[in-house]
C-alpha positions in Angstrom: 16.1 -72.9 -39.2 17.3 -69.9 -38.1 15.5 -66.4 -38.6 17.2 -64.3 -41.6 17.1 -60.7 -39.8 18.4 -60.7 -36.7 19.5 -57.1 -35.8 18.1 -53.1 -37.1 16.6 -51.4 -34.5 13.2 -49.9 -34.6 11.3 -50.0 -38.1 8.4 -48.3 -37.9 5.2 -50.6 -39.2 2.2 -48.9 -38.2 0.0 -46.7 -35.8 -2.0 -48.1 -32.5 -5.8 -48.7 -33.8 -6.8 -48.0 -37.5 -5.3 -44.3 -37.7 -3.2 -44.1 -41.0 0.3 -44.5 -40.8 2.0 -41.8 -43.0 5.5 -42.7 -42.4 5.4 -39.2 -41.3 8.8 -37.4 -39.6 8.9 -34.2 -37.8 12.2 -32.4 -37.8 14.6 -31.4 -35.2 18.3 -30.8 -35.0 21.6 -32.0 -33.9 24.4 -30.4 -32.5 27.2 -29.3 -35.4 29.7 -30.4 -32.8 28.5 -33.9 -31.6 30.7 -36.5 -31.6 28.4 -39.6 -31.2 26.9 -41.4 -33.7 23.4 -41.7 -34.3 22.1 -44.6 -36.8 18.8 -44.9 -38.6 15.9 -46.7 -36.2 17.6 -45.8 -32.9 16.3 -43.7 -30.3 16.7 -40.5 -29.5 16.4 -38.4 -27.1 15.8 -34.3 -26.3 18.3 -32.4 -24.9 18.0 -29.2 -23.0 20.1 -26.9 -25.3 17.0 -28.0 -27.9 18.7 -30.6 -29.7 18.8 -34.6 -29.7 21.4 -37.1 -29.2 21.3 -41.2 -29.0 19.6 -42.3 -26.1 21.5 -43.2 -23.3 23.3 -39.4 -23.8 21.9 -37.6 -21.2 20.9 -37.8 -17.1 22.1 -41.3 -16.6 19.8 -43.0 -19.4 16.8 -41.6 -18.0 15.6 -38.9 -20.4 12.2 -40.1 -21.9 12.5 -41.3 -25.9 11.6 -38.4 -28.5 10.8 -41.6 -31.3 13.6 -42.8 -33.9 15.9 -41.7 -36.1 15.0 -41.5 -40.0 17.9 -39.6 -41.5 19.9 -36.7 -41.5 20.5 -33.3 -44.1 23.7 -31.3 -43.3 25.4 -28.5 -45.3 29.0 -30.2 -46.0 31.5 -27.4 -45.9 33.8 -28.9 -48.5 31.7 -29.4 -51.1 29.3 -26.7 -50.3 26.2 -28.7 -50.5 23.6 -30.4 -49.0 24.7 -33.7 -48.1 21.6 -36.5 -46.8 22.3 -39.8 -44.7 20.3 -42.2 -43.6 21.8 -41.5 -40.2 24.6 -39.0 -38.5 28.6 -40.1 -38.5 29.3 -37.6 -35.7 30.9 -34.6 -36.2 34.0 -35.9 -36.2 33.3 -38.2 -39.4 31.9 -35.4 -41.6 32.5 -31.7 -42.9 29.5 -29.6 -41.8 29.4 -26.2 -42.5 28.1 -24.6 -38.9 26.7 -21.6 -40.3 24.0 -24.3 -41.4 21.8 -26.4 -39.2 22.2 -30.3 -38.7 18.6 -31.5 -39.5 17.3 -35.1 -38.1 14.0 -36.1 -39.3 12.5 -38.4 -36.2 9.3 -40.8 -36.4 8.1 -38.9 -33.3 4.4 -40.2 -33.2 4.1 -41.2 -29.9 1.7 -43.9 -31.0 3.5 -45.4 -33.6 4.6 -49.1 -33.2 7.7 -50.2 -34.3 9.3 -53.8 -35.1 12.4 -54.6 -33.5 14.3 -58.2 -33.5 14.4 -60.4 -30.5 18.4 -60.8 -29.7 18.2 -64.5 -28.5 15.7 -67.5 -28.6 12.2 -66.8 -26.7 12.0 -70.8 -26.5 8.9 -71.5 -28.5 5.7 -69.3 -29.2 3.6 -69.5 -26.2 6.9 -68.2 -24.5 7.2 -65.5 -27.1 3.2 -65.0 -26.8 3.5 -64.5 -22.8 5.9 -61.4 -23.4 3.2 -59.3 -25.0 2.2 -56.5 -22.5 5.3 -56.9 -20.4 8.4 -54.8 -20.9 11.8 -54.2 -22.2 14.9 -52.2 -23.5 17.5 -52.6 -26.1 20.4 -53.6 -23.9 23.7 -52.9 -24.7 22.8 -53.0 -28.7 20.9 -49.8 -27.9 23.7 -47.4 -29.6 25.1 -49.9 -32.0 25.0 -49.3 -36.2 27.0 -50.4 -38.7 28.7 -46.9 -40.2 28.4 -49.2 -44.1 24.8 -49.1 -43.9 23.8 -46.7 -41.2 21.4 -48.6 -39.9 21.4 -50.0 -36.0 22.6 -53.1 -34.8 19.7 -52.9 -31.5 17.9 -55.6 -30.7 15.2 -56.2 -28.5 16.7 -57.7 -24.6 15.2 -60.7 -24.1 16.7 -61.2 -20.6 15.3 -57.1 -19.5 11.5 -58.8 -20.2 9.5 -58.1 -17.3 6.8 -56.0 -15.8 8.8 -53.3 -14.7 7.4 -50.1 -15.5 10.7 -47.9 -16.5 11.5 -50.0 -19.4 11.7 -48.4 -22.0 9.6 -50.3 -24.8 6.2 -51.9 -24.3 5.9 -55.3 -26.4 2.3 -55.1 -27.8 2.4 -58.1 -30.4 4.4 -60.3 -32.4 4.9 -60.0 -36.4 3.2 -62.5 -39.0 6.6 -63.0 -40.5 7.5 -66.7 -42.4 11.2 -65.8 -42.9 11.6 -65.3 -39.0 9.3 -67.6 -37.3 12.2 -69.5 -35.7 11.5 -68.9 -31.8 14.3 -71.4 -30.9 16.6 -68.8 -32.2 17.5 -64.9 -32.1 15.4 -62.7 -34.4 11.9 -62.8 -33.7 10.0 -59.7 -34.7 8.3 -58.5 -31.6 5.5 -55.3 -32.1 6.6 -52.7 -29.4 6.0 -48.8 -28.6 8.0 -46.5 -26.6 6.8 -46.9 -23.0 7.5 -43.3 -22.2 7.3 -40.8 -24.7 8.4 -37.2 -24.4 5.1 -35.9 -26.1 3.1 -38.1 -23.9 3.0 -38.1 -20.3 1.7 -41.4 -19.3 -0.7 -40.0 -17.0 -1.8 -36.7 -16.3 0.2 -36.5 -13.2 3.6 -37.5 -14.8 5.8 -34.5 -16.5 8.3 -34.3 -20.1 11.1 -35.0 -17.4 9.6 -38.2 -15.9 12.5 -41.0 -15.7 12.4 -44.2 -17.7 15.5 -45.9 -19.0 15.6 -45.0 -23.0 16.9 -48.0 -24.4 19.4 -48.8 -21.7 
């Protein structure tokens, strides 16, 4: 039968090894003025003016991934309070009062693991098995949401799987998970990091700026 969850980005699940996962966030901002929408469990990226955006905003895709969207606090200039979202309309969606700063709370842990859906069938599981330690991205789903829930449409790009080193997630394991065991269809829950994260070079040669495509 077909898997019941088929599409919502990257859920954080856990840490690499035994360190204890905290669901911890750190906090960074968003420009007052950006137009693009950014929903929970999408990646995101730095900017150089010291804010983040969706991935895909900035040099062409390549910008390494900062971790995932959480949710959102902004001071709403009509009601003249604190208003939080699980994710960010864009500017032109909501009244923010500019005097105050947009605030995006990011799981930012360059170790963390995340579960993200499969968006077509990996055939059976020694298929699905043969994808761990290879690579990926998100495809085209990789700035997707629904603006009902907030959450992101992304899914996992079954066709990107391959060795290639600039992808920009690294499938480390498949999910125990009876609702979504279906590997004939879309919506298998595939264990993956960030290949390249901006807080941690992959090698001591390799700078914050090094290229990888962040979800593209």
């Amino acid at each position: 039968m077909a898997n019941s969850n088929t599409a919502y980005g990257l859920r954080p699940v856990g840490l690499v090894g035994s360190a204890s996962n905290s669901t911890g966030v750190t906090q960074y901002e968003i420009a007052s003025n950006n137009t693009n929408a950014i929903f929970q469990y999408s990646i995101v990226v730095p900017l150089a003016a010291g804010v983040i955006d969706q991935a895909g905003a900035t040099n062409g895709g390549t910008t390494q991934a900062l971790g995932v969207l959480m949710g959102v606090e902004y001071q709403d200039s009509v009601q003249k309070k604190p208003v939080f979202l699980n994710y960010w309309p864009g500017s032109g969606s909501v009244s923010v009062d500019t005097n105050y700063p947009v605030k995006a709370f990011v799981a930012d842990n360059p170790n963390q693991i995340f579960k993200v859906a499969s968006d077509a069938t990996l055939t059976n599981r020694a298929t699905g098995q043969a994808a761990v330690f290879a690579n990926a991205t998100l495809g085209s789903s990789a700035r997707t949401g629904s603006t009902d829930t907030g959450s992101s449409n992304s899914a996992l790009s079954v066709s990107s799987i391959a060795t290639t080193a600039t992808l920009a997630l690294r499938i480390v394991g498949i999910q125990d998970d009876p609702a979504n065991n279906d590997y004939a269809a879309a919506g298998i829950p595939l264990l993956v990091r960030l290949s390249a994260h901006f807080n941690a070079p992959t090698s001591r040669f390799d700078s914050q700026t090094t290229a990888t495509t962040t979800g593209l």
